[in-house]
N, C-alpha and C positions, 0 to 999 in steps of 0.2 A: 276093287277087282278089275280096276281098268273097263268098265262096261259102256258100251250105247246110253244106254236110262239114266246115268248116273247123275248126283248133281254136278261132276262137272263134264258129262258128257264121255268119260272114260280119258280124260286128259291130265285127272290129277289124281293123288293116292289119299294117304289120310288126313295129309297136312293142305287138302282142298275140298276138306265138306265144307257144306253153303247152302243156307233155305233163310233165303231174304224176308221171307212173310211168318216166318218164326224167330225172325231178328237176329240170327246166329250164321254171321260173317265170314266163320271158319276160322283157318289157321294160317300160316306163312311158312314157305318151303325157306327163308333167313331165318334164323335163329334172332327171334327177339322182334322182327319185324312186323310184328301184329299187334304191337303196342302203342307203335306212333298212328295206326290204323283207327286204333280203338280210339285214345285219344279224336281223331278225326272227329268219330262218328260222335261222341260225346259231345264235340264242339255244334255237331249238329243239331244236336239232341237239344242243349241250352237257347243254339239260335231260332228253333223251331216251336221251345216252349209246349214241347207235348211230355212234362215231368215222366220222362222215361232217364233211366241209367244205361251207361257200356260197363259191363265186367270186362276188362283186360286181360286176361291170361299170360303167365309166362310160367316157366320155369326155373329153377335152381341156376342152373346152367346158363340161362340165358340173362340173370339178374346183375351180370358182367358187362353188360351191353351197354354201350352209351349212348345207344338210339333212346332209350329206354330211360337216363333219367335227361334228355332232351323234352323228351310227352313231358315225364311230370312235369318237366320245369313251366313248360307251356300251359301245361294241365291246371296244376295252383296259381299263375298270375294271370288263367282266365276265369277262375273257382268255376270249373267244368265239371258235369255232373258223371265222373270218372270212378271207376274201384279197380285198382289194378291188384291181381291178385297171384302172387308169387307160391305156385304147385312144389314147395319141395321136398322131396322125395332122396334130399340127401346125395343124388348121381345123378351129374349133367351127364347123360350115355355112360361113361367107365369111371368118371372124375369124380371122388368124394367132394364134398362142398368144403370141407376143411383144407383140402390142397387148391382149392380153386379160388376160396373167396378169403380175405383175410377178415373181411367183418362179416359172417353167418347171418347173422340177428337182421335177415332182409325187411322186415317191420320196420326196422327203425333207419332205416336209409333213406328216406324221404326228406329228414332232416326237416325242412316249413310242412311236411306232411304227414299228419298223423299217421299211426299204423297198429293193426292186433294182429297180434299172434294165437292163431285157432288150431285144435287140434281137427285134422283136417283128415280125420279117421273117426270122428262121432259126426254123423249126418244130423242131431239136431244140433248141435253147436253151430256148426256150418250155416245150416237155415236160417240161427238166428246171429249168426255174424256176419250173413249178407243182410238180414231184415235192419239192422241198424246202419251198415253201412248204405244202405240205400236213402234211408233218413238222413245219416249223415250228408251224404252227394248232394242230394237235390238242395239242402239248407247253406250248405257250408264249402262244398265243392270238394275234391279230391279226398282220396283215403287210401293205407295200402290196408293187405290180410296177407298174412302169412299162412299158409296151408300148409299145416306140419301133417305130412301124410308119407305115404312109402309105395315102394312100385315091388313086386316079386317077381317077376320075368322080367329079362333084359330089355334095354332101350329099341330094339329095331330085330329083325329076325334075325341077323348076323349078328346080337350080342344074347351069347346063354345066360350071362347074367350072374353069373359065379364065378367068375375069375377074379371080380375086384372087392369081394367079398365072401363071408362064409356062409353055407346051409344053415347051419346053427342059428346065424342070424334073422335070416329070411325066414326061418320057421318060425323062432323066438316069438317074431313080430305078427306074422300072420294067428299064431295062439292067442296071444295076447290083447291086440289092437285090431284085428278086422273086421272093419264097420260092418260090414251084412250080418256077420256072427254078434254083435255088439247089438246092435236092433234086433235080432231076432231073442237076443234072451230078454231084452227090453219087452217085448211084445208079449212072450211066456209069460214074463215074472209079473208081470197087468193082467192075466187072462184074457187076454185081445183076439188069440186063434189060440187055436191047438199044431201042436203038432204035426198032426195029419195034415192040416185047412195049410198049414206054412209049407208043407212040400208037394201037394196038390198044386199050390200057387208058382211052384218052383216049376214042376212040369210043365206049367201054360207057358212059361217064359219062356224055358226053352223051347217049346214045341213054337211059339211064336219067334225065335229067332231062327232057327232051324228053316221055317218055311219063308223067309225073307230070304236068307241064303241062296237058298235053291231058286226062289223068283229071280234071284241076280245072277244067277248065273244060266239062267235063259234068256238072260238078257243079248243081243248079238256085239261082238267086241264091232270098234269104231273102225270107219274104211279110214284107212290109210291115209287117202288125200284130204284128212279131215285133220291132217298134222299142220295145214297151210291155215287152216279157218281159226277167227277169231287172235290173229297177230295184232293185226293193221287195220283202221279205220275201210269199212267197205268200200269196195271199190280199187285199194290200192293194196300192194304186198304181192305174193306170191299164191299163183293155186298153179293146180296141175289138172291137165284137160288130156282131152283126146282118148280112142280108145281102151288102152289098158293103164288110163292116169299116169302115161309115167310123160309127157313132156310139161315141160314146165314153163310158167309167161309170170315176168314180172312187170309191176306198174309201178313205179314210184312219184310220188306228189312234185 
């Protein structure tokens, strides 16, 4: 929401969440470029010897990227404790994966690096296709997953999200395959809740996102001269002073 509070101070959108003390580094406004990132921290991770993993994220779209098999190449000839895992969803933004990528089968593009292909719409497959690849990493170094999963709304507010495909489709899938719906008859068909206890729980969520909302949007949007902060090493770069912020002093090193 562009806010003051934010984590990034109302400087970035979706593609800059970031809460360092929950390990989760965000994303990258390049397409693909939070992979040679992750890789990084991986490297870190091994030279620091505190048996933690990086999940690498990318997408369909982004599995084109040759930032992306630069990490792994790096990734497997330092058996770094890496899981990159490829979100596809079938649409890089408008582009089917069949017009975009000549080889699909993104798991096996690692070629020296192993890979599974998970259905990546059953949330306990997922749990236990990261719990092995995590065994995996730390033992043996790199691994891909393939997340065969789906998106129903379009890629960004400006795509509907039905021009490069059909309703028919999007509904098919959403009947069929939608993980929330997939767990909750899971949890029925165990006696685990009732029905009532699962939409009770459904109320709290949203009544818990609802009033995050609202906290954020009390939040006050950022001053202006707050476009100059955090460029350049302090001290040097551009700010704006005086009065009504509008004159401007640069320092350069």
């Amino acid at each position: 929401m562009g806010r003051k509070d934010g984590c990034s101070k109302g400087k970035g959108g979706s593609m800059h969440f970031y809460k360092k003390e929950g390990g989760f580094y965000g994303g990258h406004g390049i397409v693909g470029a939070q992979v040679p990132l992750g890789i990084g921290l991986a490297f870190a991770q091994k030279y620091s010897k505190d048996e933690n993993v990086t999940f690498a994220m990318y997408g369909d779209g982004a599995a084109n990227q040759g930032q992306l098999f630069e990490a792994l190449n790096m990734a497997a000839l330092w058996d770094l404790p890496a899981i990159l895992v490829c979100e596809n969803n079938h649409y890089g933004m408008g582009t089917a994966e069949w017009r975009a990528a000549k080889s699909p089968a993104y798991y096996k593009r690692g070629d020296y690096v192993p890979g599974l292909k998970v259905d990546g719409m059953d949330a306990l497959a997922v749990k236990q296709a990261c719990k092995f690849a995590k065994e995996h990493a730390l033992k043996n170094g790199p691994i891909i997953l393939e997340m065969d999963t789906y998106r129903y709304h379009g890629h960004s507010m400006s795509d509907p999200g039905s021009t490069y495909r059909t309703r028919d489709e999007i509904s098919g899938i959403r009947q069929e395959r939608d993980p929330i719906e997939r767990i909750r008859k899971l949890i029925l068909a165990h006696d685990l809740a009732t029905e009532k206890e699962l939409k009770d729980t459904e109320k709290e969520i949203r009544k818990e996102v609802d009033e995050a909302i609202a906290k954020a949007k009390e939040s006050p949007l950022p001053d202006p001269s707050d476009l100059f902060t955090n460029v350049y090493v302090k001290g040097f770069g551009v700010e704006s002073f005086g009065a009504d912020r509008k004159e401007l002093r640069a320092v350069l090193p």
